[in-house]
C-alpha positions as CSV (number, residue, x, y, z in Angstrom):
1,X,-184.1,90.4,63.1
2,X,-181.6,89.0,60.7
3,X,-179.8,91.9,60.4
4,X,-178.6,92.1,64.0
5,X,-176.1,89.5,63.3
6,X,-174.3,91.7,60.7
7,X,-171.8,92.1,63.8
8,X,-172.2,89.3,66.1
9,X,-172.1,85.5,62.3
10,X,-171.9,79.6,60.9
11,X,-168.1,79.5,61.2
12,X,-168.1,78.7,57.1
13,X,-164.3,78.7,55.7
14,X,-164.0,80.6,52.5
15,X,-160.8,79.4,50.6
16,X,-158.0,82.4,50.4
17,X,-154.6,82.3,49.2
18,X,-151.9,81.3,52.2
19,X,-148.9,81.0,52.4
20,X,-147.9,77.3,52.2
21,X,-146.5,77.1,56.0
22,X,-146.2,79.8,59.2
23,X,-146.4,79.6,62.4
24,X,-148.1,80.4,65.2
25,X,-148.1,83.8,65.7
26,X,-148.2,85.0,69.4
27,X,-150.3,87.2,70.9
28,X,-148.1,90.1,71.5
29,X,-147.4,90.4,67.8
30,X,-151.1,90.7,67.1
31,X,-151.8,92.7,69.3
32,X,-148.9,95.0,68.1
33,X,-150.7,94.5,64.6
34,X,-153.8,95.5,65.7
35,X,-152.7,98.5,67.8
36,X,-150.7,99.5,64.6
37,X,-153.2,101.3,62.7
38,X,-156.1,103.9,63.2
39,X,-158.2,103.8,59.9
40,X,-159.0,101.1,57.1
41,X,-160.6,100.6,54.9
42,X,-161.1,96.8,52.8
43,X,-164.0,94.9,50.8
44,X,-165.6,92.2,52.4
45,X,-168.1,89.0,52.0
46,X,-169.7,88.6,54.6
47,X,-171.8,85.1,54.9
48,X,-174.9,84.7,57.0
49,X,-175.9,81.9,59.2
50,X,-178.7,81.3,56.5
51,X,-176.8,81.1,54.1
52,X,-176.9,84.0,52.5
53,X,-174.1,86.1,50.9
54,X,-173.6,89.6,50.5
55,X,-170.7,92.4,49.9
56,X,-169.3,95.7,50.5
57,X,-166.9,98.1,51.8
58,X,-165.9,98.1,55.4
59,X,-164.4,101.5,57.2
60,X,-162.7,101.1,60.4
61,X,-161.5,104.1,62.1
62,X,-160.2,103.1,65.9
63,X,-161.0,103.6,68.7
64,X,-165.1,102.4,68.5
65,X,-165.7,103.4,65.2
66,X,-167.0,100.7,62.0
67,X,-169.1,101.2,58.9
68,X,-170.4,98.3,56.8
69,X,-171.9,99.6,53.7
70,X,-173.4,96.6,51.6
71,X,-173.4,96.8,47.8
72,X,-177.1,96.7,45.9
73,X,-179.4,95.1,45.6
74,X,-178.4,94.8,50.0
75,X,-178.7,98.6,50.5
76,X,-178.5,98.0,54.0
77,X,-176.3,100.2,56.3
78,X,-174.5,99.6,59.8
79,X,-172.6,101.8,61.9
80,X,-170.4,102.2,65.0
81,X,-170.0,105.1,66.8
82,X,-170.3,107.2,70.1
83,X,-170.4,103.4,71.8
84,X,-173.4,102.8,69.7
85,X,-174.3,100.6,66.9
86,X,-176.8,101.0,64.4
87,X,-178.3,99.1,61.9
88,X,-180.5,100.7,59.1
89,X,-183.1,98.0,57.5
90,X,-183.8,99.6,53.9
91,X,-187.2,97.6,54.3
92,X,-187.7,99.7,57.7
93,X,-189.7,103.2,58.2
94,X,-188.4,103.5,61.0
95,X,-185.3,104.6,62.5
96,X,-181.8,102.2,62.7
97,X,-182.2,100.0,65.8
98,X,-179.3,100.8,68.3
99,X,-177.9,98.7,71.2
100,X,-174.4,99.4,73.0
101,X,-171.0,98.6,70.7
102,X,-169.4,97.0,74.2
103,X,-172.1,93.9,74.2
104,X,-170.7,93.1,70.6
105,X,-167.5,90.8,70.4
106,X,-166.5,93.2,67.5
107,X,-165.9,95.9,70.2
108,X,-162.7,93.5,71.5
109,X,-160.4,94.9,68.4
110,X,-162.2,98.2,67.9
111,X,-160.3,99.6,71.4
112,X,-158.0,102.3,71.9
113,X,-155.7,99.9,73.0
114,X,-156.1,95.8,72.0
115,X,-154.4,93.4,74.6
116,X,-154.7,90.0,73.3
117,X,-152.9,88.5,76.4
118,X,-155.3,90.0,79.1
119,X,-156.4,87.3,81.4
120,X,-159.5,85.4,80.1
121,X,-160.2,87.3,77.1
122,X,-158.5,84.8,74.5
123,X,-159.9,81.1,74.8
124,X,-158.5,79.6,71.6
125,X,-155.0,80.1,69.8
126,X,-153.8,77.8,67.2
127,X,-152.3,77.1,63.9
128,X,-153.2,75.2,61.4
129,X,-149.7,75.8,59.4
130,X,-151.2,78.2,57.4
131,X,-153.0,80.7,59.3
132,X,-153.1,81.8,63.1
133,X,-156.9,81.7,64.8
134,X,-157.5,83.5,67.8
135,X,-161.0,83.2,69.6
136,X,-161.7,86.2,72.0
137,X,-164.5,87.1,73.9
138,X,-165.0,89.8,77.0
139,X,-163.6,88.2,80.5
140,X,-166.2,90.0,82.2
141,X,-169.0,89.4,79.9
142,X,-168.7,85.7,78.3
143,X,-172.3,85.7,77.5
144,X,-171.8,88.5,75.1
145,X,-170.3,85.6,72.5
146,X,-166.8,85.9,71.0
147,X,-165.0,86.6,67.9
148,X,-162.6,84.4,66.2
149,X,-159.8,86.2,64.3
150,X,-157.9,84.2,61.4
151,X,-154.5,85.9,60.8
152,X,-151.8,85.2,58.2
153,X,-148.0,86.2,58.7
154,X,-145.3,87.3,56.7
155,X,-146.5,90.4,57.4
156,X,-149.1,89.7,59.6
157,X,-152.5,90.4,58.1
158,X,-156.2,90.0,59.3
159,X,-158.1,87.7,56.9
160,X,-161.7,86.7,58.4
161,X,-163.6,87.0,61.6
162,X,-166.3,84.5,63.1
163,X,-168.3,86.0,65.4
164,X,-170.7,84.3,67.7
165,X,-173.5,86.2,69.1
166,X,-174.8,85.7,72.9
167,X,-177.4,82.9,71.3
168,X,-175.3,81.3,69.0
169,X,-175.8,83.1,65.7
170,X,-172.8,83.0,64.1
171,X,-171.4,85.1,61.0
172,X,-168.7,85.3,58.9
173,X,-166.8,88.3,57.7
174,X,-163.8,87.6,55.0
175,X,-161.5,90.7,54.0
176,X,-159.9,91.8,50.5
177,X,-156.5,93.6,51.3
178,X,-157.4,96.3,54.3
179,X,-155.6,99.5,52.8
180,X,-154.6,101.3,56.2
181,X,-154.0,104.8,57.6
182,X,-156.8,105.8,54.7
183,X,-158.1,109.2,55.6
184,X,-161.5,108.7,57.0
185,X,-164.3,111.7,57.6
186,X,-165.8,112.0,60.7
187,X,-169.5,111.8,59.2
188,X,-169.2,108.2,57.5
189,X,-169.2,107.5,61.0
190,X,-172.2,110.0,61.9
191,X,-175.4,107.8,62.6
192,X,-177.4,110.9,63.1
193,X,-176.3,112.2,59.5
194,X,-176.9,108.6,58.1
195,X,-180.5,108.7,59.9
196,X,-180.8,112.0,57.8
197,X,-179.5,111.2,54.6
198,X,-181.7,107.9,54.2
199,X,-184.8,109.2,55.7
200,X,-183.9,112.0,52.5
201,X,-184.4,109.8,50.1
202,X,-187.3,107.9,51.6
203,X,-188.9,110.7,51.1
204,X,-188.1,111.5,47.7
């Protein structure tokens, strides 16, 4: 289903504005970065391993939780919560198909606590002079794919993720400006209210 790899996406580059040099920034800093905030919120592209192209709105509300709300004509829906994702297919009767948020890479930075420098979890830092790219992926579970993280400094910011799925599907997520410590409601996180409120207006 193509819209399982909404969280797990070819590593295609999307030209943003850098800075014109930085360095590479170390882990502790971005983990420090990451462990900063609780909630935000920040428009994305996202681009598909087809090809494809499509935007929204991303919510973040740590630790575990996510919601990607596409922009028409996508009308599709994804959530992260209660160690659960699910994705609602607007083409679907049916309900959102669910599998556990720890076998996605995404749930690396969605933690209580994120700790970049934990043995075998990163497998790629560099810099390119421009931007810092970390590639992480669970120690325990390698097969579950990885996420690459593309930051830029001065302050620190997150930019883009790649992730890789366990097969190889790869998409890419690039970020406007994430506005954080945003107040967040508990139900834009609710999957059972989202279940609700779209099988409403199916039936309308």
């Amino acid at each position: 289903m193509k819209l399982l790899r909404i969280l797990l996406i070819p590593a295609l580059w999307v030209a943003l504005a850098f800075p014109a040099t930085a360095g590479k920034i170390s882990l502790g800093r971005l983990s420090d970065y990451l462990n900063g905030f609780r909630t935000a919120k920040a428009d994305f592209t996202q681009i598909n391993s087809d090809g494809t192209i499509a935007t929204g709105t991303l919510y973040i509300k740590r630790p575990g939780r996510v919601r990607f709300e596409y922009n028409p004509p996508e009308k599709s829906l994804v959530l992260a919560s209660g160690g659960q994702v699910a994705i609602f297919d607007p083409k679907s009767n049916q309900g959102p198909e669910q599998y556990p948020l720890k076998r996605t890479p995404l749930n690396l930075i969605l933690k209580k606590n994120v700790n970049l420098s934990q043995a075998k979890m990163v497998v790629g830092h560099k810099s390119d002079g421009k931007t810092t790219t970390v590639t992480a992926q669970d120690p325990k579970h390698p097969d579950y794919g990885s996420i690459q993280l593309v930051f830029t400094d001065n302050p620190v910011e997150l930019r883009q993720w790649i992730i890789t799925d366990g097969g190889g599907g790869q998409t890419t997520v690039v970020l406007g400006d994430l506005e954080k410590g945003v107040k967040l409601p508990p139900s834009l996180f609710s999957i059972v209210m989202a279940q609700q409120q779209r099988s409403g207006r199916a039936s309308d």
